[in-house]
N, C-alpha and C positions, 0 to 999 in steps of 0.2 A: 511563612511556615504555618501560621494558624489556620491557611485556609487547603492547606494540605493536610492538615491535622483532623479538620472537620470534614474534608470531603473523604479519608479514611473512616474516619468514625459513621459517617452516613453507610458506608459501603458494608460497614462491617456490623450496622445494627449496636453500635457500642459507644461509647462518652469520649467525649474529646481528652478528657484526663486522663482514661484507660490509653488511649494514643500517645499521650505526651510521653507517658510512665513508658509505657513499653518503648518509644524511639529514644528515651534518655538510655535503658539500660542498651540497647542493641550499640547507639553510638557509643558508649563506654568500653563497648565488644565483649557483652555477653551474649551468649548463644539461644536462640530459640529454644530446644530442648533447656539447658541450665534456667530460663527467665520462667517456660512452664511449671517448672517441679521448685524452685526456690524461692521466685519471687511473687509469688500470686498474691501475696497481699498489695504490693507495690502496683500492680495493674489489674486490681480488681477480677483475680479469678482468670484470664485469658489463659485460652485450652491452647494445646501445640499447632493445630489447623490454625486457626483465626490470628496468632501471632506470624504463623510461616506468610499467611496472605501478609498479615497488615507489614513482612518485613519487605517482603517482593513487591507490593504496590508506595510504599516510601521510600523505597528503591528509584524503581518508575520513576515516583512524581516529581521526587528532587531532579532526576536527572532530564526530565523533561522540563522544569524549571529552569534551571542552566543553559538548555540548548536556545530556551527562548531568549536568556540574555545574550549570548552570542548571536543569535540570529536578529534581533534588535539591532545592535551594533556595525553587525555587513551591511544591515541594508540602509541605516543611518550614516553610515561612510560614505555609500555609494550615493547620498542625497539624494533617496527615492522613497523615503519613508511619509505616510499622510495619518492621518488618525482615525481612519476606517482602516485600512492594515494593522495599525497598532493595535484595535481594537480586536480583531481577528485573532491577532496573534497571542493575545492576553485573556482570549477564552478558547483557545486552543487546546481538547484535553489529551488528545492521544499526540505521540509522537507523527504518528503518519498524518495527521492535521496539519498539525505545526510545517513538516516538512513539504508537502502541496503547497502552501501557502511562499512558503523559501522559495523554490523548485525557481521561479520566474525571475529569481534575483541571486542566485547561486549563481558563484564566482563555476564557468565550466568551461571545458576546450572548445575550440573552434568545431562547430556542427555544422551539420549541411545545412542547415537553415542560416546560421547564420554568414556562411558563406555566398548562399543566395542573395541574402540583402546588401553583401559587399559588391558583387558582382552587379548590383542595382536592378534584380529583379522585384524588389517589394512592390512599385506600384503595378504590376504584373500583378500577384497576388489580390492584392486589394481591390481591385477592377472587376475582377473575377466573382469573387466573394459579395460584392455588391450590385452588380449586375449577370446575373444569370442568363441575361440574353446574349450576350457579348459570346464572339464565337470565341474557344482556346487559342482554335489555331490560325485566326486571322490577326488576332492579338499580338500572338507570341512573335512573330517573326521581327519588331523592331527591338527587340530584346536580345538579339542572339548577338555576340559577340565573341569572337575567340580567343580575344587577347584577354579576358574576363576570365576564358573557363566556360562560356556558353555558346556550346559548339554550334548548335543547329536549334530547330522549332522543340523539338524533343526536351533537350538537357533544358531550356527554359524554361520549360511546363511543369518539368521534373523538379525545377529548382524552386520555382512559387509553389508546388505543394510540398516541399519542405518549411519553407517559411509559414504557411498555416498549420500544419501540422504541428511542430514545435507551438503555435500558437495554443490550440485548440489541445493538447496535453500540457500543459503549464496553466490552465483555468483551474483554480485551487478547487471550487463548489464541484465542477463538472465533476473532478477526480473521486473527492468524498464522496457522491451519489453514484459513481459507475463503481469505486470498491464497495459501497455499503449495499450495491443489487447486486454484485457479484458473489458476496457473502451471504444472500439470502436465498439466490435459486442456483450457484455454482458448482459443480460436481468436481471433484477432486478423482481425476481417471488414471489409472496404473496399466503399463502393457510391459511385458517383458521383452528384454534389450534382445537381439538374434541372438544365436549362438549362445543363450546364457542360462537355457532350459535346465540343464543338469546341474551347473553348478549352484542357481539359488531355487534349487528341491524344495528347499524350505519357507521361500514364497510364493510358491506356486499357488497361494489360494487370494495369489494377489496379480498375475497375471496377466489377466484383463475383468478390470474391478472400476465401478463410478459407483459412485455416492455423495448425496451431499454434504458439501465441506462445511457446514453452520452443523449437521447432526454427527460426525465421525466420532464412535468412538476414542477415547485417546490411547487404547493399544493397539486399535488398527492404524493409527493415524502415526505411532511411534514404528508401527512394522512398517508401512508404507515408507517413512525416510529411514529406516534401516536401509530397507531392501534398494532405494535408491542410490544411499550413500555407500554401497557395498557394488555398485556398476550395476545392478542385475534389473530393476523397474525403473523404465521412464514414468515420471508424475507430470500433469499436465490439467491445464485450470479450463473446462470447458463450459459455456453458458447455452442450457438447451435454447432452441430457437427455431419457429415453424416455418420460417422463410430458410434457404438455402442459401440466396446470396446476400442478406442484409439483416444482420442479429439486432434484439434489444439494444445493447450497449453499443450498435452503431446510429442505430436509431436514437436514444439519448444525446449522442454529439452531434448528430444533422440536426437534430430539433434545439438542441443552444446555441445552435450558431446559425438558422433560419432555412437550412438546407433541405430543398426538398427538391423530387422528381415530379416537374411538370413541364417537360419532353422541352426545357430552354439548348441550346446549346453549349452551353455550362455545366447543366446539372450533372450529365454524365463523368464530366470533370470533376466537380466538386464532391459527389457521393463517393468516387474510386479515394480522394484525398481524407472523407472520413475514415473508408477500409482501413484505409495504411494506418492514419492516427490511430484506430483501432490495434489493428494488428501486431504495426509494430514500436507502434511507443507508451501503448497502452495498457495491454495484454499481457506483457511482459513485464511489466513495471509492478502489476494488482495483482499477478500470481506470485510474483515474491514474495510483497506483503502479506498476503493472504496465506500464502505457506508456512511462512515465518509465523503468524498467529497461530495458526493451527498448532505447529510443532511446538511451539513454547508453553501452550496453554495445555496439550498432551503431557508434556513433562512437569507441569506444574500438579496437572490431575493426579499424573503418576505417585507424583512426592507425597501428596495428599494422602492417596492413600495405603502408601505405606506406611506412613506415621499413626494413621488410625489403626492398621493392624498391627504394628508394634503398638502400640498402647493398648490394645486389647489384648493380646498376648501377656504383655508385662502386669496387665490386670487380674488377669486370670490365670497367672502364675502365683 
């Protein structure tokens, strides 16, 4: 707890005592508003903003504390734990760390990947992956089996780039550095659903709207999942890119996993298996995230400041 206490107090420019005081009175249940106007002697002077943070990031922290002890323990049962994952896991600061890191040991249902490797396509994969000379489709054919579920050359191919796939989205590092560039040049893009012109009038200056999602204000960013969660804008996480068929953040997973285009027999195999990784277990996964920050951190800005203008109001009343 003390090192929650002082990583608050860092954050918040304030003394680890001023921390302590104020989570003893909030765990007793008193109120942000009641601790500003009553107890300021007891936490040294803390304004209604810096107690509302310090109550929402020891929120957080505990409960990202927690998750870590259970996420210790699945993967400790499952006797796959070593002391460079523990150690990961125990400088883990955000939730979405923590859980990249899980992702590879999370208890999940049968995936096509891992169905692939039941039907014994892995060394299929691996082959591949290793030697880029190697044709796909002279490969594949002793792999096909029907009684497996591997109908033909095709479903084979199809089934080793699920097993890389799942690979190559469950690398914990990869994920943190394709969300931490997605946050930094990602555009956060709104168009209007058909047919939905007249009835959301009143987003209309939302449209068809990109902006970046590190700069959105947070009442455009609150209208923007208004207007979403009301049917009327689709939102969608897009990464500009000067190439057409091959973006940055595909480029980042070719280049951690050694994938590059020099005209092997493979290559054109294995660059189509980053796409997908991209597309579709990647893409999908960081715009969530990434929504989900935005929108949280909008509603937090909001709360902010309306607290300031009520206290400015009540002041100058």
């Amino acid at each position: 707890m003390q090192n929650i206490y002082g990583k608050i107090a860092t954050e918040l420019s304030v003394t680890n005592e001023q921390v302590r005081a104020a989570a003893g009175l909030l765990d007793e249940g008193a109120t942000v508003p009641f601790i500003a106007r009553y107890r300021k002697e007891a936490t040294g002077g803390l304004d209604d903003v810096q107690l509302r943070s310090l109550s929402e990031r020891l929120q957080y922290l505990r409960e990202l504390e927690e998750r870590k002890v259970a996420v210790i323990k699945s993967i400790e049962e499952q006797g796959k734990m070593t002391g460079e994952l523990l150690a990961k896991i125990a400088e883990a600061d955000t939730k979405g760390r923590l859980e990249d890191l899980y992702l590879p040991y999370k208890p999940k249902r049968r995936t096509k990947g891992q169905i692939a490797v039941e039907a014994g396509l892995e060394p299929l994969a691996r082959a591949l992956l290793r030697d880029p000379s190697l044709s796909p489709e002279a490969e594949a054919p002793p792999f096909v089996d029907p009684e497996k579920g591997v109908a033909d050359v095709k479903a084979a191919l199809d089934g080793a780039k699920y097993i890389l796939m799942e690979e190559f989205a469950e690398d914990a590092d990869l994920v943190g550095d394709l969300r931490a560039y997605s946050l930094e040049k990602g555009m956060i893009s709104s168009t209007v659903i058909a047919g939905k012109e007249s009835e959301g009038i009143k987003f209309s200056d939302y449209f068809e709207r990109a902006e970046p999602i590190k700069s959105i204000p947070s009442h455009r960013a609150l209208a923007l999942f208004r207007g979403f969660n009301e049917g009327i804008l689709s939102l969608e996480l897009k990464i500009p890119q000067e190439e057409k068929t091959f973006g940055p953040c595909e480029g980042m997973i070719a280049a951690r996993f050694g994938i590059k285009n020099l005209s092997r027999p493979a290559d054109g195999w294995l660059l189509e298996t980053v796409r997908w990784t991209w597309s579709v277990k990647l893409l999908p996964k960081i715009q969530t995230d990434l929504f989900g920050k935005v929108r949280e951190e909008a509603e937090e800005e909001a709360i902010k400041v309306f607290a300031e203008n009520l206290k400015a109001l009540l002041l100058g009343a």
